[in-house]
C-alpha angles and dihedrals in degrees: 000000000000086000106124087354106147110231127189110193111190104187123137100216105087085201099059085034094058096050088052095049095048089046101055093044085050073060100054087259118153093214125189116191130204126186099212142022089258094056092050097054089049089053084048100059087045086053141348116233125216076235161021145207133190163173126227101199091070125141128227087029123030109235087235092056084047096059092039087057092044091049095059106043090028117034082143088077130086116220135191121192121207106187134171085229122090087185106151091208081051092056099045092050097052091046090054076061104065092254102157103206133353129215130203116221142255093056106222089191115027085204079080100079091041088061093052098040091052084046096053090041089047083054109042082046091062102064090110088070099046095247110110119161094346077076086074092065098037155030103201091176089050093034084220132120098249090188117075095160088056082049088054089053091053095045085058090046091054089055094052112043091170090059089049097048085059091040086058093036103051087046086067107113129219129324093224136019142156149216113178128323090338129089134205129210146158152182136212134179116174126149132268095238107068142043108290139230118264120205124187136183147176125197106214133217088247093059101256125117128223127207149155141194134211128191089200095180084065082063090068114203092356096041095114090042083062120035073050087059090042091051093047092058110034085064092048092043093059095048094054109035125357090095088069093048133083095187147035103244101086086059084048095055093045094051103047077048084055086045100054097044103037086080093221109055129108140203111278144189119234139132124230125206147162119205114207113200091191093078099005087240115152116200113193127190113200119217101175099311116095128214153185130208118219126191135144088279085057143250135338133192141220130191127226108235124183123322110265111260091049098119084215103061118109094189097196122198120237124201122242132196123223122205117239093261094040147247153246131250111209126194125222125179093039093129105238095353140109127199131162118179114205122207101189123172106231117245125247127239 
């Protein structure tokens, strides 16, 4: 599969580099090397590679600042990072910014990278059938898990629970951001002590937002497999096909069929919404976590309904009415946790 396949490697210890390199060629490979950030974005804009490897302790340009670059001018292009740090803040970084494995040196098997590199090509492959990198964790079709190097990872995560806890930690977005005249905030408190609430979301071209959010600590021993399969689907999902669609529950049924063929994923509580500022509706879809909606007209409820991962859940979405000036969603049921989301339309001066 790696036969005629173009690989840019950006790495800045000629040693490593070179047994990369070698490797890869020994594979059919057609490799390009850089020695710095700079130079790779220099090898980027002469040709664009199926894909790329790098380092993220570069000088001149920080391989973070490297990826981040990469990521915005070419999101087209798959990236796998292989790193001496095993920094959980590192790692979730480097993941916000579309990295699609990461790799710890030095690499024990070299069969290793192969692995990766065949699992981020397979799933970059399947985008004509809406799975991205989702694909990585599961074969659907198949109903098999296809990565056994990403199986590897979560084994290690459910070992280290502390490691987990910053890798979750470090994947939450924002505090604040905007689209329009409307603002979105919110606030979490949670203690030190037990898996965290992740919350994600994704503003769209058509001015809705789009968000989730996960108590892990309610998965048990697989709660960070998978609030990490919810979250890689739930961005696949809306780049795919989320534009087509008016509702969640699409996203809900691909991911419970995730759930019950990844082999090590658990029932879960978590809440769905979309948040339309056209007409400041707010449309919820409970999945164990219950809610209420409070604005100047007054307070709204919603119902916690089965976790999501029970096969028998229906996890049906309720409509919700914002006031002119806004309103906050506040979570209930997320264990020792508190978290309030605030949609707020932005004053006028």
């Amino acid at each position: 599969m790696l036969e005629d396949k173009d690989v840019l490697i950006v790495e800045d210890d000629p040693v490593f580099r070179t047994m990369l390199s070698g490797f890869l060629i020994s594979q059919g490979c057609r490799v390009r090397e850089a020695e710095n950030g700079l130079e790779g974005l220099q090898a980027l804009r002469n040709d664009m590679p199926d894909i790329l490897l790098c380092d993220l302790a570069m000088p001149i340009l920080t391989g973070m600042e490297f990826v981040e670059e990469v990521s915005l001018h070419y999101p087209m292009v798959p990236i796998i990072v292989i790193s001496g740090t095993g920094d959980m803040s590192d790692v979730a970084a480097a993941l916000r910014h579309g990295v699609k494995d990461f790799l710890i040196k030095p690499l024990d098997n070299i069969m290793v990278l192969k692995s990766a590199i065949m699992s981020v090509l397979k799933s970059e492959d399947s985008v004509t059938e809406n799975l991205g990198f989702s694909s990585q964790w599961v074969n659907i079709e198949e109903e098999t898990v296809v990565d056994e190097e990403l199986e590897w990872h979560i084994e290690e995560l459910k070992v280290n629970p502390r490691a987990a806890r910053e890798l979750l930690i470090g994947l939450m977005p924002e505090t604040q951001s905007s689209l329009g005249d409307w603002q979105l905030n919110y606030c979490i408190l949670q203690a030190t002590d037990v898996q965290p609430v992740l919350l994600d979301y994704t503003w769209l071209i058509d001015g809705r937002l789009a968000f989730y959010l996960v108590d892990s600590a309610t998965g048990g021993d697989n709660g960070t497999a998978t609030t990490l399969l919810i979250r890689a689907f739930f961005n696949d999902y809306l780049r795919t096909r989320m534009g087509d669609q008016s509702s969640i529950s699409g996203l809900i049924k691909l991911i419970e069929k995730g759930m019950r063929h990844s082999g090590y994923a658990s029932p879960i509580k978590a809440i769905f919404g979309i948040f339309d500022v056209t007409d400041r509706t707010l449309n919820i879809a409970s999945a164990g976590l219950s809610a209420r909606l409070q604005t100047s007209d007054g307070e709204q409820v919603v119902t916690a309904q089965p976790w999501l991962g029970n096969q028998a859940s229906s996890n049906d979405s309720v409509s919700l009415k914002l006031s002119d000036s806004g309103g906050r969603l506040s979570l209930s049921e997320t264990g020792s946790a508190s978290f309030s989301l605030t949609f707020k339309r932005k004053t006028k001066n």
